[in-house]
N, C-alpha and C positions, 0 to 999 in steps of 0.2 A: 547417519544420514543415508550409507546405500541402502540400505536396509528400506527404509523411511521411504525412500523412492522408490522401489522394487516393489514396495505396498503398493503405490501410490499405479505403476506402471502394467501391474499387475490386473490391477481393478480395472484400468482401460482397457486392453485386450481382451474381456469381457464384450467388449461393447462394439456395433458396428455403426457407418451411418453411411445409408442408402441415399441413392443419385437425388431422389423427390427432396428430400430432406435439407442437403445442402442446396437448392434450388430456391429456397424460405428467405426472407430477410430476415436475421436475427435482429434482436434486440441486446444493446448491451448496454450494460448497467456500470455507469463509471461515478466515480463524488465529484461533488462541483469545485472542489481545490482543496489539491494536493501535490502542491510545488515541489520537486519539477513533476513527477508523474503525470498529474492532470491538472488540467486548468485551461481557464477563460483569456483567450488572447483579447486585449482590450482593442487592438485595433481593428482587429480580423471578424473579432466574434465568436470565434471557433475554438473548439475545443484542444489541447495541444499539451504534449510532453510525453515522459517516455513511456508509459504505459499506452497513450494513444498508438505510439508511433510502434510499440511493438506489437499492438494487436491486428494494426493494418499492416504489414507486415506476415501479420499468420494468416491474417484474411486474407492476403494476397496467394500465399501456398497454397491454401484450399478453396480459391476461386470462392470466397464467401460472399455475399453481399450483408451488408447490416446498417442499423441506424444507432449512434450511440443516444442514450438515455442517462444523462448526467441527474446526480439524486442525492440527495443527504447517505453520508455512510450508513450510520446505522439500519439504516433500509432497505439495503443492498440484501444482505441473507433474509432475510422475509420475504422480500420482491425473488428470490431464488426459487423459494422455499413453496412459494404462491405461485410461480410459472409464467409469471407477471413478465420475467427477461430471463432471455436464455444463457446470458454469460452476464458476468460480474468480475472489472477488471480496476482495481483501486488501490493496489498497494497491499492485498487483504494478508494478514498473516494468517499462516497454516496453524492453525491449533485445532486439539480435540473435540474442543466443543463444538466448533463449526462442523467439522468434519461428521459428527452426528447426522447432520443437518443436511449439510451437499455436500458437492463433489468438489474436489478439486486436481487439475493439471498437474504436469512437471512444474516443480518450482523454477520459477524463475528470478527473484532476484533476494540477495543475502544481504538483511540487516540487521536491528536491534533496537536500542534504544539509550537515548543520550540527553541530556542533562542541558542546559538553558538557562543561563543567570543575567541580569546588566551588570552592563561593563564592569561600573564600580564596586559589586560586590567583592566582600574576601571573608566571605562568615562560607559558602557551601563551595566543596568543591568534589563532595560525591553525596550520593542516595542516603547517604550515614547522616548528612549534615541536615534534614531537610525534616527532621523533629519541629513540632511549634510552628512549620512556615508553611503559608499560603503556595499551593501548588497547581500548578494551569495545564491542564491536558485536553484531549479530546474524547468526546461523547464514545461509546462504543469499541474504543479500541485495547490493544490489549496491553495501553503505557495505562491504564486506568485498574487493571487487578495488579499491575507488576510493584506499584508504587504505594499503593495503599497500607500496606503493614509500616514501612516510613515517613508517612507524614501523619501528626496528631493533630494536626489543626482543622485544614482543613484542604479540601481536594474540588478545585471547581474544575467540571466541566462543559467545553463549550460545542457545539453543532459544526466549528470549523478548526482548522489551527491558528488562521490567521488573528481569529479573534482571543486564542491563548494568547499569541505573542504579542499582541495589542493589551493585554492585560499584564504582560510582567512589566513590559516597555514605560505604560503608565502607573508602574506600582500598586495594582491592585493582586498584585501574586513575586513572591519571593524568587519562583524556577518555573522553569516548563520541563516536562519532559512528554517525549514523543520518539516518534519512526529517526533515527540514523540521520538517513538524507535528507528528510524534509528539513529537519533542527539544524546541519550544518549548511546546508543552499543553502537558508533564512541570516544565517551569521554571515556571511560571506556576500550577502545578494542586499536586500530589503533593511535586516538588520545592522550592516555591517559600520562599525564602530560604537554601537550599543547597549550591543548583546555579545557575548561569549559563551562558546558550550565549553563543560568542565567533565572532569570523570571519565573514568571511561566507559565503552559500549557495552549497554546489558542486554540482558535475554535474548542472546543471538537468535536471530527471528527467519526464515524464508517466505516469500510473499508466492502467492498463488492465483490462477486464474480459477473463477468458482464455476459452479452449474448447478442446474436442478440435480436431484438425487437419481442415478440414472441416466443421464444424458448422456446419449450415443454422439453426441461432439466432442466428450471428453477426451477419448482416443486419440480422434484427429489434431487435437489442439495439442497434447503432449508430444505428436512424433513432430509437426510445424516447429513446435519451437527447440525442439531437438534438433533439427534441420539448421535453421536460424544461427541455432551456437557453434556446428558445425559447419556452416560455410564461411563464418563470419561475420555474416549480417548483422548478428544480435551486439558483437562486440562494438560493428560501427557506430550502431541506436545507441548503445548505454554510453561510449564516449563523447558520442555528440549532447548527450544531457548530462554528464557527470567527471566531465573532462580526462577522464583517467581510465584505463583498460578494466573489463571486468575480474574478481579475482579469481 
């Protein structure tokens, strides 16, 4: 992992970003729901959770102004890639492949991937058990290469999560699997008395802030949120959406 980040910090100091430049409104590229990260407050209107909350937050370090630009996942590194938005902030986990592709920040936040049954099951209680059964994930991510060698039946995916856990709920899928904290907020919040997450956490994962390939905001945004962990700030944001200190 330092190692990992030393690339990652390395590649920034590369890069500067002139006074005209932070003067721009960015555009940022977030998904339309991903509980708690991001989401649609029903009353408000507005966009809300910890992703939002940490990015206004870096925005605020660097005197940014921006508009966010809520969009299907999967369109997020295209829209990068296209120049279409200048940041991309969703939960994205760091992998290779993207990284081809664009940039990404300090990592900011450490999870993985966990497992999703009703209540009443007692046939799966890990990745091993999940042979023959209908499996609910999301479009684009990366619970969709992690699980694939595991299930023989079949592997639906859907444009949202919500609409996974609306499919095991009503039996048309055996398990979900997905991101860590989304799968457990959802058991404890929405699904709570159920659903059950089983197993435990795989593909220890870190999520990242993306860019185009290039992007002299990249710098700026990894020392903000280095800032952030070091005053404190960041641990206040993640415990106010995750109830429990970061680890």
């Amino acid at each position: 992992m330092k190692r990992f980040i030393m690339i990652l910090l390395t590649g920034c100091m590369l890069c500067t970003l002139s006074g005209s430049a932070l003067a721009k409104k960015f555009v940022v590229a977030c998904d339309t729901a991903f509980m708690p990260f991001e989401y649609k407050d029903t009353q408000t209107g507005k966009y809300v959770g910890f992703d939002i909350d940490l990015w206004d937050a870096v925005a605020k370090e660097l005197g940014l102004s921006y508009v966010l630009q809520p969009m299907a996942f999967n369109g997020i590194v295209p829209a990068l890639q296209t120049g279409n938005v200048d940041v991309g902030i969703a939960g994205m986990t760091i992998k290779s492949q993207r990284m081809e592709v664009i940039d990404f920040a300090y990592p900011y936040y450490q999870s993985g991937l966990r497992l999703l049954v009703r209540s009443d099951n007692k046939d799966i209680k890990s990745v091993e058990d999940l042979k023959n059964k209908v499996v609910a994930t999301k479009i684009g991510t990366s619970s969709v290469d992690f699980v694939k060698p595991y299930t023989s039946k079949r592997l639906r995916k859907f444009q949202d999560q919500d609409a996974a856990f609306m499919e095991l709920r009503s039996g048309g899928a055996d398990a979900v699997i997905f991101d860590k904290p989304v799968v457990e907020y959802y058991a404890k919040e929405a699904g709570k008395g159920a659903v059950k997450v089983v197993g435990p956490v795989y593909a220890g994962q870190y999520y990242g802030i993306g860019f185009p390939k290039g992007s002299p905001l990249r710098k700026k945004v990894s020392i903000a949120i280095l800032k952030l962990m070091e005053s404190g700030e960041y641990a206040t944001i993640y415990k106010k959406w995750f109830g429990v200190d970061p680890l």
